[in-house]
C-alpha positions as CSV (number, residue, x, y, z in Angstrom):
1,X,184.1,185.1,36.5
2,X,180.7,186.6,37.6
3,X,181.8,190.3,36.3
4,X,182.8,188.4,33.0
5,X,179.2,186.5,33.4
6,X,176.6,187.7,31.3
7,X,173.5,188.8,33.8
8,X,173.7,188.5,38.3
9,X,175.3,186.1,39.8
10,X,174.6,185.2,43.6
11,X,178.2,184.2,45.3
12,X,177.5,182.4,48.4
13,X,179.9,182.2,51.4
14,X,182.0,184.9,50.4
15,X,184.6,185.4,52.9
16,X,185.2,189.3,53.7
17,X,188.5,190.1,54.0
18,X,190.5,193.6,52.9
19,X,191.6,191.5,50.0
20,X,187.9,190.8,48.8
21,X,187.2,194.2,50.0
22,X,190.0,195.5,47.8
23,X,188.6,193.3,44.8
24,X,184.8,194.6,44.6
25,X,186.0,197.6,45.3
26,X,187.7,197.4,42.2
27,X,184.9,196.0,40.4
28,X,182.8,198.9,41.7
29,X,185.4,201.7,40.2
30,X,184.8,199.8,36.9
31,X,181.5,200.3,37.1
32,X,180.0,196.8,37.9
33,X,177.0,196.7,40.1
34,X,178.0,195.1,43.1
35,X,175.6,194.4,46.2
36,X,177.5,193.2,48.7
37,X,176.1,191.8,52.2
38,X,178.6,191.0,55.0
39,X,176.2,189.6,57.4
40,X,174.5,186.7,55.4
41,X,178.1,186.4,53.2
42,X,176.5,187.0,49.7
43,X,177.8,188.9,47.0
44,X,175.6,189.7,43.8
45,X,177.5,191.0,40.8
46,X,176.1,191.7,37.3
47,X,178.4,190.8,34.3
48,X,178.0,192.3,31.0
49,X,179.3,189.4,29.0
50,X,183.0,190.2,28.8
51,X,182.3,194.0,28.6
52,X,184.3,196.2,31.0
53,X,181.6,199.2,31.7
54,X,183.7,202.0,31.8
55,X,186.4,202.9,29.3
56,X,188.9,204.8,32.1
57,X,189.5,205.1,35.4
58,X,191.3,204.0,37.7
59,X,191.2,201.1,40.4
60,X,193.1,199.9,43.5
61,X,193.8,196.2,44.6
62,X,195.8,197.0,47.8
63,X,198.2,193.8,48.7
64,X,195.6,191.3,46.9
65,X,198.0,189.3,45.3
66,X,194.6,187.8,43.0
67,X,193.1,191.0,42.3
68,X,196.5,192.7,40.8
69,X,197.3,189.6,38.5
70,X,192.9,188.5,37.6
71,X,191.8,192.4,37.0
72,X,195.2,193.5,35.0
73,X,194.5,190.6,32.3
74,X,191.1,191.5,32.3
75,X,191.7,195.1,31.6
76,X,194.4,193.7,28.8
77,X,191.9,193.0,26.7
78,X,189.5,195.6,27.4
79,X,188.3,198.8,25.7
80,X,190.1,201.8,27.4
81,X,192.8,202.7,29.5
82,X,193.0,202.2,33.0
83,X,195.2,203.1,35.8
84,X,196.4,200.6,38.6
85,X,197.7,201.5,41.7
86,X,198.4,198.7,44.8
87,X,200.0,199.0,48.5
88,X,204.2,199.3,49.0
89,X,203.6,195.4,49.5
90,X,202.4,194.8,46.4
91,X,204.8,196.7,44.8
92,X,207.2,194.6,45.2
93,X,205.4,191.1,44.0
94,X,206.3,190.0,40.7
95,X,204.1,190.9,38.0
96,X,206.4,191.4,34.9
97,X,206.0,187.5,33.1
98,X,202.3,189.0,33.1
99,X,203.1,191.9,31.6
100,X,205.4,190.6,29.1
101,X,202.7,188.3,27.9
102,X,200.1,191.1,27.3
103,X,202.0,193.3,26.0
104,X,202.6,190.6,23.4
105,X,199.1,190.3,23.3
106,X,199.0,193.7,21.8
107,X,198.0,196.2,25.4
108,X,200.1,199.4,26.0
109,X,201.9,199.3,29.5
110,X,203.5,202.7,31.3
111,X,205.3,202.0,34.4
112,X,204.5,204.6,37.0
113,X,207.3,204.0,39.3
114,X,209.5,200.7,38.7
115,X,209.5,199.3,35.5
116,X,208.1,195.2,35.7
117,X,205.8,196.3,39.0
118,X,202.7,197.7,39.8
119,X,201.6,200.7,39.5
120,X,201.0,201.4,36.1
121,X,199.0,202.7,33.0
122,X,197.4,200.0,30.9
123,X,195.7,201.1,27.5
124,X,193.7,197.9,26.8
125,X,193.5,195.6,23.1
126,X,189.6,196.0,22.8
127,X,188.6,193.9,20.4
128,X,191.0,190.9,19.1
129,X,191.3,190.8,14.9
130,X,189.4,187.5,14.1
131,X,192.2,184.5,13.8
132,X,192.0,181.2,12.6
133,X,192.2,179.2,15.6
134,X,193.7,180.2,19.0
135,X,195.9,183.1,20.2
136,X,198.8,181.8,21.2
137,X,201.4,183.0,24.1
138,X,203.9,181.5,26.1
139,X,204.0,181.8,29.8
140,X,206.5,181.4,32.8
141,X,204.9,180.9,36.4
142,X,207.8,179.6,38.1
143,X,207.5,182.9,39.9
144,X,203.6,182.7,40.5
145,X,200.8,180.7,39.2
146,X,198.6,183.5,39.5
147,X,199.9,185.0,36.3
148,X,198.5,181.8,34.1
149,X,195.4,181.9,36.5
150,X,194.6,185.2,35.2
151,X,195.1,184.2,31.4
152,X,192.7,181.0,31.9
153,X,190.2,183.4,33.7
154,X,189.8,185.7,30.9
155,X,190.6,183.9,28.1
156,X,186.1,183.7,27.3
157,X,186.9,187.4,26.9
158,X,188.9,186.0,23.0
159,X,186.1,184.8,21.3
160,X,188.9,183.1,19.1
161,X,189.9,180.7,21.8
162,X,193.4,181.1,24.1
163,X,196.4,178.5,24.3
164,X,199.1,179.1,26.8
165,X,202.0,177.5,26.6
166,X,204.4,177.3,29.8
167,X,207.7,177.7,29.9
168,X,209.0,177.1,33.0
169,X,209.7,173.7,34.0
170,X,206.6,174.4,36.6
171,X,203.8,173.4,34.6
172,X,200.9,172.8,37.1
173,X,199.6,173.7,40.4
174,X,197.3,172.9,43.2
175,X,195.7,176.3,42.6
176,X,195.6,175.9,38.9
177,X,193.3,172.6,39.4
178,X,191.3,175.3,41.4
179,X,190.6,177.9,38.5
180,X,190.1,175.2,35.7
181,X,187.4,173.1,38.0
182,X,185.5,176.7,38.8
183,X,185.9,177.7,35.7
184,X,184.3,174.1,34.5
185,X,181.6,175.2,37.4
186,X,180.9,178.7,35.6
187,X,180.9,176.5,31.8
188,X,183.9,177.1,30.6
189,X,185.9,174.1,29.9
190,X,189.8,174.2,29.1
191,X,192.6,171.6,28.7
192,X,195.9,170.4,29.3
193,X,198.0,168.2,27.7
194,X,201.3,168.2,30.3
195,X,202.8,171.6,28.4
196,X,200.3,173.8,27.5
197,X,196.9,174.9,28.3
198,X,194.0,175.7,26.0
199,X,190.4,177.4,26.2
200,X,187.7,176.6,23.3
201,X,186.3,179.3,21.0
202,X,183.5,181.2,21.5
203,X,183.3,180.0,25.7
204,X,181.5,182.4,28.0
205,X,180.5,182.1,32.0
206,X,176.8,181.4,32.6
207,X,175.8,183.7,35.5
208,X,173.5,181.8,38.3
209,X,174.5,181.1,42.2
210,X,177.6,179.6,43.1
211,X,178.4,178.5,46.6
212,X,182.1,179.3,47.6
213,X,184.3,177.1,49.9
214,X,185.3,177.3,53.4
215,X,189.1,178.5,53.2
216,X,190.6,175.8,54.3
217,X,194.3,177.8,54.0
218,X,192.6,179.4,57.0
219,X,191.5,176.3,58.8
220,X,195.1,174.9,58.9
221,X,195.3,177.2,61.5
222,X,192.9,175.3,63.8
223,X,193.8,171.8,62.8
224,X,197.4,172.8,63.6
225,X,196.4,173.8,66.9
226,X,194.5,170.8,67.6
227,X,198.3,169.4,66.8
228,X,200.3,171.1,69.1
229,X,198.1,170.8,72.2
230,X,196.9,167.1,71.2
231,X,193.3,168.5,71.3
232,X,190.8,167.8,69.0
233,X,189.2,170.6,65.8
234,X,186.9,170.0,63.6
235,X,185.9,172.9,60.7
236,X,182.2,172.8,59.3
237,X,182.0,172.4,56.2
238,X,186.0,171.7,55.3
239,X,185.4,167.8,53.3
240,X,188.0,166.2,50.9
241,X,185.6,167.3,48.3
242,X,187.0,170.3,48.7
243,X,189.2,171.3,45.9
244,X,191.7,173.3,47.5
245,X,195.4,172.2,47.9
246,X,195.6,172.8,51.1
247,X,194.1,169.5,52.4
248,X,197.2,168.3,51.7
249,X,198.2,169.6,55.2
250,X,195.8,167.4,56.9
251,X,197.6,164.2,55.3
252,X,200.0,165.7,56.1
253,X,199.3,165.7,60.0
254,X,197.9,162.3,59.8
255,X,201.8,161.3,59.2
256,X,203.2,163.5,61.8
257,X,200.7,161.5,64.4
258,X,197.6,163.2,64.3
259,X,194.1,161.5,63.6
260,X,192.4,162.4,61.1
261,X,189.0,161.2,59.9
262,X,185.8,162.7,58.1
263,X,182.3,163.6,60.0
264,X,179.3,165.4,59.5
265,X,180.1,169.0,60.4
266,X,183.4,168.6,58.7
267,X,187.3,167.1,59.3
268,X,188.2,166.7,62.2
269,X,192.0,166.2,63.5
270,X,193.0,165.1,66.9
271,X,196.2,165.6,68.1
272,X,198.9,162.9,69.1
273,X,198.9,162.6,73.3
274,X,201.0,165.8,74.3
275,X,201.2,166.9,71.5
276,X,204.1,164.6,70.2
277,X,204.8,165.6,66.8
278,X,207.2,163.2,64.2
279,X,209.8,164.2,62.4
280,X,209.5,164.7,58.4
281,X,211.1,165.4,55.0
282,X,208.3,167.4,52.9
283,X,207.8,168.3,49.5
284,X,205.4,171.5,50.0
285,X,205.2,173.0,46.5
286,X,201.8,172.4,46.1
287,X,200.3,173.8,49.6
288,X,203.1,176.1,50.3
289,X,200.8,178.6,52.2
290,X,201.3,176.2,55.1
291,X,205.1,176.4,55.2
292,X,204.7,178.3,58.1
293,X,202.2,176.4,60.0
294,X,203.9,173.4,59.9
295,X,207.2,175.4,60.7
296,X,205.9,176.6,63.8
297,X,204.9,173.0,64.7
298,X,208.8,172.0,63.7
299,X,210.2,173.2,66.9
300,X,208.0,170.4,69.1
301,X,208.4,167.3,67.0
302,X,210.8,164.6,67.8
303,X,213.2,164.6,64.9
304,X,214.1,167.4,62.6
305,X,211.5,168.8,60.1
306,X,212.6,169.7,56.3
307,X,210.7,171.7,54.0
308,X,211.6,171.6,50.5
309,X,210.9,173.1,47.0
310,X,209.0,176.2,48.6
311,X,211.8,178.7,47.0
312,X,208.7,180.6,45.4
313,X,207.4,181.8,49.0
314,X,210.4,184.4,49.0
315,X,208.1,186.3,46.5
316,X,204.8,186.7,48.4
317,X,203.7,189.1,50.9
318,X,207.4,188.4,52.9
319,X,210.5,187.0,51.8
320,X,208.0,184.0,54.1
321,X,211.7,181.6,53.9
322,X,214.0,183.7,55.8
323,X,210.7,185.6,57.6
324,X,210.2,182.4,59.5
325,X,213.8,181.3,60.1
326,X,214.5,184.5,61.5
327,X,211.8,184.3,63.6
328,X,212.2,181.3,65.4
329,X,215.5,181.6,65.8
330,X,214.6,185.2,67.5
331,X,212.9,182.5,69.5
332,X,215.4,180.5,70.1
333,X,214.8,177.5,68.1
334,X,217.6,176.5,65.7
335,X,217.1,176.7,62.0
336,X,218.9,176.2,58.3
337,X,218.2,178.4,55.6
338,X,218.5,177.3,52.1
339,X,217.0,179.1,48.7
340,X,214.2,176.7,48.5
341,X,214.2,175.1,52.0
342,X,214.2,175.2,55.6
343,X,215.2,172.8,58.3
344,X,213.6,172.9,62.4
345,X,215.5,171.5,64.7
346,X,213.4,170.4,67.8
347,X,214.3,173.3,70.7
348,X,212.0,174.7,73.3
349,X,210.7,177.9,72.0
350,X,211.4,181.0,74.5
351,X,208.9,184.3,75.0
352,X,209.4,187.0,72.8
353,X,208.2,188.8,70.4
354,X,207.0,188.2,66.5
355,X,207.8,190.2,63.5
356,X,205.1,190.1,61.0
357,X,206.4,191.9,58.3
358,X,203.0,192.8,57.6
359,X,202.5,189.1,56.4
360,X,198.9,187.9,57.5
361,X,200.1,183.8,57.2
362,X,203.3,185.1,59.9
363,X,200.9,186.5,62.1
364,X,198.6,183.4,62.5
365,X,201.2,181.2,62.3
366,X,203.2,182.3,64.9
367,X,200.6,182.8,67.0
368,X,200.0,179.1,67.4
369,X,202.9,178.7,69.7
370,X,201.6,180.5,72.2
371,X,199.6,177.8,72.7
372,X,202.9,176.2,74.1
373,X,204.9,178.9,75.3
374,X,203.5,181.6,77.5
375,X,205.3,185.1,76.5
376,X,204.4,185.1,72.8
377,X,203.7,188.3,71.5
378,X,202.5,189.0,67.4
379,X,203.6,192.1,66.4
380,X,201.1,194.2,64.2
381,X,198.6,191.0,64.5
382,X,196.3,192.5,62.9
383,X,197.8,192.7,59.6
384,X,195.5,189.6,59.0
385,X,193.0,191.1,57.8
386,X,193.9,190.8,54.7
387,X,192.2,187.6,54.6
388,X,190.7,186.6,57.9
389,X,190.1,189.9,60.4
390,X,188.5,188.1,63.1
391,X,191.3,184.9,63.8
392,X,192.3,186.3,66.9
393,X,188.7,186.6,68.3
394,X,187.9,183.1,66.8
395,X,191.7,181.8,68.7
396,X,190.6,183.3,72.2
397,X,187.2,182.4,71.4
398,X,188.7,178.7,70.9
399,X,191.4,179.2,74.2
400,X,188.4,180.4,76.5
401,X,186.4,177.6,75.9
C-alpha cells in the first residue's frame, strides 16, 4: 500500500524478518526508494501513485508467501515485463487461481519451470481501457486467501473500480478483515455483500505514518508457554483491538483453563496450576497458523484435542497436517490424521528430535515442549527467520529468567 501511495510513507514497528527482508528487497529491484532502519523498526517508502518505476527487471520474494501473491498482482497491472523468481519452498505454494484471474485480466504469463507455480515471466496490462463501471473477475481462495488479498490490495491501481466475485464456498477470512480494515486505514474503502467483494472508482492510498501491529501469530508462542508450565506472559502492546485473527487463540486458552485478562502493557495469560490443559473440539479455520501451537499443547491436556477444518495448512510452507502428526508421534504421542483434521491423544511426550521441514511455525512450535520434556531437539531451528530470527534468544532469554 505505501509503494502504491502517492508520496513517503513512515511504517512504524516493522518487524524484520527474511520475509520483509525479501519484500523491500523486492520493492528496491523495482526501483522504489526504500530507507529501511532495523534498530528504531521504521521503514520509509515513497509511492508513485500506482506507478511501478521501472518497466523490467526482475525481483525475488524468497518463501514470502505475501510478497509472491501482493507484488505478482501488482506487476499484473503494470507497465512492463517482469521476471519472478522464489525459493524451492515457494515453488511449490499454490499460485495458479491467481494466475488464472490475471491472465483473464488481460497480463501475459510464461512459466519458467512448472506451469501454475512460480517462477515465471509476467508481461504486465499497463493501462486498463476505460469501462463503464467495474472490472469484473471471479476468484477461488479455498486454496489461499492471499490470492483475493492481493486483488483487494491493488485494485486503486483500476481507476475503473474492481469487483471480485468468490467462488469457492470460502468466502471470508480472518486475514481478509485484516487487508480491508488497513486498506480503510490507507483510504481506501471496499465492500462485501456475503459473495462478492468490490472496490470504488477512482480510490487511491494516502501516504502519511502508519503504526504496524505487534504479531500476535508470534506471541501465541509465549502465551502458549505460559500454558504449559502454568506460568504467567504478558506481550506489550498485544490488545483485543488488535485486528489480527489470531487472538482467537487466547479465547481459546481461556477455555482450555487458562486466565486471561487485559492490562496496561498488554494481555496477559496465566496458566491453569500444572499446567492442566482441557480437552477440546476446535474449529480453527480462521487462526489456523496456530494449529501447531495448540497441537503441541494437545499431548498434556486431559481429554483428547481435535482440530478441524484446517485442510488448507497442507498448502503452506509444510504439508503443516501430517508435518505435525508425524512429529509427535516421532515423539511418542499418539495421533489421527484426517484431510482436514487432527486428533492428540494425551501421552507423555519422549526426547528426540524435530523435523522442521524448513517450516518456521514447526520450529517454534515444537520447541515449546521442551519446556516439559527435557531431550527436545529442533532441527534447522533457525529456519525461523523467516518471520521472527531472534525467538530462540527471546525463549532462553524467557527460560533464564
Amino acid at each position: 500500500m505505501a509503494a502504491l501511495a502517492d508520496g513517503k510513507t513512515l511504517l512504524k514497528g516493522v518487524l524484520f524478518s527474511d520475509d520483509s527482508r525479501n519484500f523491500l528487497g523486492a520493492l528496491k529491484a523495482l526501483g522504489f526508494a526504500v530507507d529501511a532502519d532495523e534498530e528504531t523498526k521504521e521503514v520509509t517508502v515513497t509511492g508513485l501513485n500506482g506507478e511501478i518505476p521501472v518497466t523490467s527487471g526482475e525481483i525475488y520474494v524468497g518463501s514470502a508467501g505475501t510478497a509472491a501473491r501482493f507484488l505478482t498482482a501488482m506487476l499484473a497491472l503494470a507497465k512492463g515485463t517482469f521476471t519472478i523468481n522464489a525459493s524451492e519452498q515457494m515453488k511449490k505454494r499454490p499460485m495458479k487461481p491467481l494466475f488464472d484471474v490475471l491472465i483473464k485480466m488481460g497480463a501475459k504469463i510464461t512459466y519458467l519451470e512448472e506451469e501454475g507455480f512460480l517462477p515465471i515471466k509476467i508481461q504486465g496490462i499497463g493501462k486498463m481501457q476505460d469501462t463503464d463501471g467495474p472490472l469484473h473477475v471471479a476468484l477461488d481462495i479455498s486454496k489461499s486467501t492471499q490470492f483475493l488479498s492481493a486483488l483487494l490490495l491493488i485494485s486503486p491501481m483500476l481507476k475503473q473500480g474492481l469487483h471480485i466475485e468468490i467462488t469457492s464456498e470460502r468466502k471470508d477470512g480472518s486475514y481478509i478483515g485484516i487487508t480491508r480494515n488497513m486498506m480503510e486505514q490507507f483510504g481506501v474503502k471496499t465492500a462485501f455483500d456475503g459473495s462478492s467483494y468490490q472496490t470504488p472508482c477512482k480510490s487511491a492510498y494516502q501516504a502519511g505514518a502508519y503504526q504496524i501491529e505487534p504479531d500476535v501469530s508470534a506471541a501465541c508462542y509465549f502465551y502458549a508457554a505460559a500454558a504449559l508450565t502454568g506460568g504467567t506472559a504478558v506481550v506489550e502492546h498485544v490488545t483485543w483491538e488488535c485486528m489480527q485473527g489470531d487472538l482467537k487463540f487466547l479465547k481459546l486458552l481461556e477455555t482450555l483453563g487458562c486466565s486471561v485478562k487485559d492490562t496496561e502493557e498488554g494481555i496477559e495469560v496465566t496458566g491453569a496450576k500444572n499446567g492442566k490443559i482441557k480437552g477440546i473440539t476446535v474449529d480453527m479455520k480462521d487462526f489456523s497458523d496456530q494449529t501447531m501451537t495448540l497441537a503441541v499443547l494437545a499431548p498434556f491436556a486431559e481429554t483428547p484435542i481435535r482440530i478441524e477444518n484446517v485442510g488448507h495448512i497442507r498448502l503452506q510452507e509444510s504439508d503443516r497436517i501430517h508435518a505435525t502428526v508425524t512429529e509427535l508421534t516421532g515423539l511418542g504421542v499418539r495421533c489421527d490424521e484426517e484431510d482436514d483434521a487432527l486428533t492428540i491423544y494425551p501421552s507423555t511426550p519422549k526426547a528426540g528430535t524435530v523435523q522442521t521441514y524448513d517450516d518456521h511455525r514447526i520450529a517454534m512450535a515444537f520447541a515449546l515442549i521442551g519446556l516439559r520434556i527435557e531431550g527436545i531437539a529442533i532441527a534447522n531451528p533457525m529456519c525461523c527467520r523467516k518471520t521472527f530470527e531472534t525467538y530462540f534468544d527471546v525463549l532462553e532469554q524467557l527460560c533464564a529468567d
